[in-house]
C-alpha positions in Angstrom: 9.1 15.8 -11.6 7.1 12.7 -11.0 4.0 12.4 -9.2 2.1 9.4 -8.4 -0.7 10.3 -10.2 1.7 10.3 -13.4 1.8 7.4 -15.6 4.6 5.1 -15.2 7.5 6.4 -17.2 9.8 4.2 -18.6 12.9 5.0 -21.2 14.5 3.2 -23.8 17.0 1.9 -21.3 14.5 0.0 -19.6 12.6 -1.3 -22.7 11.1 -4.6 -21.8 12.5 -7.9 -24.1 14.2 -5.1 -26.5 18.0 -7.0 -26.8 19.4 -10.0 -25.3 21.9 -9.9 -22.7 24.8 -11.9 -25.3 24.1 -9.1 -27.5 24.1 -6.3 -25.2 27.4 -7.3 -23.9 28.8 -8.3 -27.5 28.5 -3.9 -28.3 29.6 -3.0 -25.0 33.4 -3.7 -24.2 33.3 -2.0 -21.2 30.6 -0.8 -18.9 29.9 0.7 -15.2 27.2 -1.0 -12.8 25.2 1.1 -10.2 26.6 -2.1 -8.0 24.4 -2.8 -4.3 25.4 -6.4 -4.1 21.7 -7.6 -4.5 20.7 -10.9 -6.2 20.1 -8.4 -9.6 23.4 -6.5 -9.7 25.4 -9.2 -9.2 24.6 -11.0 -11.7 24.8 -8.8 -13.8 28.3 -7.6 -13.0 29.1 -11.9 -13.3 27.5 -12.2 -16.4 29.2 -9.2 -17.8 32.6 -10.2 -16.9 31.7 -13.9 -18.1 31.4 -12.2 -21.5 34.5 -10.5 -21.4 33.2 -7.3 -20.5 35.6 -4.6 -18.8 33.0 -4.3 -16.0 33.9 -1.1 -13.5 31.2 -1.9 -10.1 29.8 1.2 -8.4 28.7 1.1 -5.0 26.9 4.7 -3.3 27.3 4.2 0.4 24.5 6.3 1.9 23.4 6.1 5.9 20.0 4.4 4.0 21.8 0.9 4.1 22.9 -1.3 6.9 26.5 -2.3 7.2 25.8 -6.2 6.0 24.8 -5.0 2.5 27.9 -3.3 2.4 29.1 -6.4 3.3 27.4 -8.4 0.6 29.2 -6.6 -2.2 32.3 -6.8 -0.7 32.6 -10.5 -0.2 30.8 -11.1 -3.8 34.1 -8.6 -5.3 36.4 -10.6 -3.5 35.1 -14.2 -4.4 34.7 -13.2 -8.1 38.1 -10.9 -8.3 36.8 -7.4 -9.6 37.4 -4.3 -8.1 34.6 -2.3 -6.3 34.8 1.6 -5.9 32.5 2.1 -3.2 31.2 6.1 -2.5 30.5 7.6 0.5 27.3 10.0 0.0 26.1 11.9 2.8 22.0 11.5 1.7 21.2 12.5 5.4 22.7 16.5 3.8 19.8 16.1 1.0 17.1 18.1 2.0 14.7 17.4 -0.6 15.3 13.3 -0.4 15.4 13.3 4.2 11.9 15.3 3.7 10.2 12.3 2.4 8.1 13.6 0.1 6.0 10.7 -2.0 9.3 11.1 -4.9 11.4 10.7 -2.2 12.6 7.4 -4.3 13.1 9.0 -7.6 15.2 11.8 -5.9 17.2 9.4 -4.2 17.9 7.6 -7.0 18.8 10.8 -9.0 20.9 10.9 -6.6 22.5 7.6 -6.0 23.1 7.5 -9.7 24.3 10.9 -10.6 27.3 10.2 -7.9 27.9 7.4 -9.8 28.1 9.5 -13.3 30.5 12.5 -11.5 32.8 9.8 -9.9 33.5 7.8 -13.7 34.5 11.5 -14.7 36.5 11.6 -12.2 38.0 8.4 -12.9 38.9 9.3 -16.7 35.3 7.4 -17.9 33.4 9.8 -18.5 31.1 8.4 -21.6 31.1 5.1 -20.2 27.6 3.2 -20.0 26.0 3.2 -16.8 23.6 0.1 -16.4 22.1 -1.0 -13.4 20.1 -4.2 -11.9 16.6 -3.3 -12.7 14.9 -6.4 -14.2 11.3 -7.6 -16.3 9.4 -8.5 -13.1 10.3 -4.7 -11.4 7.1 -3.1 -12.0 7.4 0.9 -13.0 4.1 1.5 -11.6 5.5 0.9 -8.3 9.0 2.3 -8.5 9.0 6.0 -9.5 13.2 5.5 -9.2 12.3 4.4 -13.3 12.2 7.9 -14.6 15.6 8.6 -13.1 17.1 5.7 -15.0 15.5 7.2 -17.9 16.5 10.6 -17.6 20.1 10.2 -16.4 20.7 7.5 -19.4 21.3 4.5 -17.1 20.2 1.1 -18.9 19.0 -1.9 -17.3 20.2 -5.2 -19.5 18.5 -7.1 -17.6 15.3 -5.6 -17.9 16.0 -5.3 -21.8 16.9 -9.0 -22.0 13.5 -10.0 -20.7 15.1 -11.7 -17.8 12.9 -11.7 -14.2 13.8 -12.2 -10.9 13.2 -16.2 -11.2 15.4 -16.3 -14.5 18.0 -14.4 -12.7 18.0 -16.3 -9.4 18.5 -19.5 -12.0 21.3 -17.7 -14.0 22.9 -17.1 -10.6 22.7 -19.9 -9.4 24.3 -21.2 -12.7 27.2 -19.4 -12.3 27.5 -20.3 -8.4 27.2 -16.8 -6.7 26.2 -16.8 -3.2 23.5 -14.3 -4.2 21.4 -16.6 -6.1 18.5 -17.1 -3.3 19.3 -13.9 -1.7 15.9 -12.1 -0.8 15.1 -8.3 -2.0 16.0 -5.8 0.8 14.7 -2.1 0.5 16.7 0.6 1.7 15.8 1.7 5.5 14.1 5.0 4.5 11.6 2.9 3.5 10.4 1.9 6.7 10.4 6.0 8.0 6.5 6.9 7.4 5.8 9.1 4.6 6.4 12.6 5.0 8.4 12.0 8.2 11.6 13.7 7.9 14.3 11.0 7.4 17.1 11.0 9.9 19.4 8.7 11.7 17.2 8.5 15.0 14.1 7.4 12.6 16.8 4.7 10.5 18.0 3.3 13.4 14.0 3.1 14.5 13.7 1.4 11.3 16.4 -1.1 11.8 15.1 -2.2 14.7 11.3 -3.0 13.6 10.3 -6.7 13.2 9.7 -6.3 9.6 13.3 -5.5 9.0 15.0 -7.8 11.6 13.0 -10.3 10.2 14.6 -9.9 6.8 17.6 -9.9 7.9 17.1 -13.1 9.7 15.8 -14.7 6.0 19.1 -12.6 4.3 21.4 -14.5 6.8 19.6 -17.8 6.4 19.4 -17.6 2.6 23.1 -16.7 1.5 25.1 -18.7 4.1 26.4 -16.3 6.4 28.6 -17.7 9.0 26.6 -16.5 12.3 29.9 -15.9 14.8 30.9 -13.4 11.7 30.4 -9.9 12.8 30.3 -6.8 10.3 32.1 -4.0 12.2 30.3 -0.4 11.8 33.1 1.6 11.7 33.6 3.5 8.7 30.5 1.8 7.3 27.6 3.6 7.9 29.3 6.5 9.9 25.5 8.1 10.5 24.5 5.3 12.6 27.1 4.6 14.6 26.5 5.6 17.8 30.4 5.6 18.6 32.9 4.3 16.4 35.2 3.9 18.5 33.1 1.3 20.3 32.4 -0.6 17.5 33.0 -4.4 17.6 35.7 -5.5 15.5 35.2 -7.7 12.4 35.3 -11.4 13.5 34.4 -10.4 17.4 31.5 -11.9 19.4 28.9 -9.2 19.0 27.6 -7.8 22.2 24.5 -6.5 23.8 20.6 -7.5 23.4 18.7 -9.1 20.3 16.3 -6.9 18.7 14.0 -9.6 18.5 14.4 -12.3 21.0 12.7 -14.9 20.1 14.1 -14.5 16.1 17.7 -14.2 17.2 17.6 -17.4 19.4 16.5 -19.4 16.6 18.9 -18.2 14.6 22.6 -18.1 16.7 21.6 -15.0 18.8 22.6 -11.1 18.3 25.7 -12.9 15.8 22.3 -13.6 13.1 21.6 -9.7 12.5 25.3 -9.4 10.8 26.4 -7.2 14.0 23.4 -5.1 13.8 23.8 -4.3 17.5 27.4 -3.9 17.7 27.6 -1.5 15.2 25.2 1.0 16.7 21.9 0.1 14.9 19.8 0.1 18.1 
């Protein structure tokens, strides 16, 4: 189990500079990606299909993410063609993970990734590498989620190619994906105080906070996202929807009151926090 006292762990999978990305993809005809729709996984699910990888894209949908990165994903699969299996996760029934313990981010992402491994058996793919986004600059003395990767077998290419966040924002940007500038955004669960108990009253508390309404603001801003867009809720992130069935509609003015005024009039209103409000996140 780690503990933060522990040296940082890090596996072969994660090796630093070990194997180019070219090569990587040259020995891997086909390969599953632990897919969030970040600037990092992205990429590397363009890059592999670029090399004329058989690329399979994984997304865990947990109640720790808000409906636009959902949305993220989706739009990047549809501009780009591949399919995305998205699977729902109920983290909020994970005891040991809602508890918040200071691991709280290596069991998650035991979590998030062995989903990922028991749905490709279930698909008939069982053997199939399992890489995921993790690149150079991510630091393992900060992210204890790095002895998951190691011990569930996942591989980070990325990582192994050497490449950083700056080389992959460039790469991106290369290959024209809307990610390219798109800024790092931590789950909610970070924003619940350590050793709170995580639930959905304390992620939609989290939502709300300046820190995170702020990013969102900089997400909009930095990938292009048209602000009378609206993301609807339902059947998105069922554990904070307050009622589905109230739920604004993709494409719908979004109603109700800014989280942060004076953020959401510089920015086109409620419509800038990708239906944040509409979709129950209060």
């Amino acid at each position: 189990m780690f503990e933060q006292d522990e040296a940082p762990f890090v596996g072969l999978g994660q090796e630093a500079g070990a194997e180019a990305l070219d090569a990587f993809f040259a020995r891997t005809p086909r390969l599953a990606v632990a897919f969030s729709g970040g600037c990092d996984s992205s990429y590397l699910v363009a890059a592999a299909r670029h090399a004329g990888v058989d690329v399979r894209a994984y997304l865990v949908r947990t109640a720790f993410q808000l409906p636009c990165e959902i949305a993220d994903a989706e739009r990047l699969a549809a501009e780009l063609g591949f399919e995305l299996t998205i699977v729902d996760a109920d983290v909020l029934a994970e005891h040991a993970i809602c508890a918040n313990p200071p691991d709280r981010c290596y069991r998650c992402k035991r979590f998030i990734f062995s989903t990922i491994l028991k749905r490709l058996e279930e698909d008939g793919l069982a053997g199939t590498p399992l890489a995921d986004g993790t690149n150079a600059t991510d630091d393992p003395a900060r992210r204890p989620g790095f002895r998951a990767l190691a011990e569930l077998d996942v591989v980070s290419p990325l990582r192994r190619a050497g490449l950083g966040k700056d080389d992959v924002r460039a790469a991106s940007r290369g290959l024209g994906l809307f990610t390219a500038g798109k800024p790092s955004f931590s789950c909610l669960a970070v924003h619940v105080p350590e050793g709170e108990r995580v639930t959905a009253a304390s992620l939609k508390a989290a939502a709300r906070s300046p820190e995170v309404v702020s990013r969102l603001v900089t997400r909009n801003a930095a990938i292009g996202v048209d602000l009378d867009t609206v993301y609807s809720a339902d059947g998105v992130v069922a554990h904070l929807v307050e009622g589905a069935a109230g739920a604004t509609a993709a494409g719908a003015p979004a109603g109700g009151k800014a989280p942060n005024a004076a953020a959401a009039a510089a920015f086109g209103g409620a419509r800038a926090f990708g239906g944040m409000e509409a979709e129950g996140v209060r």
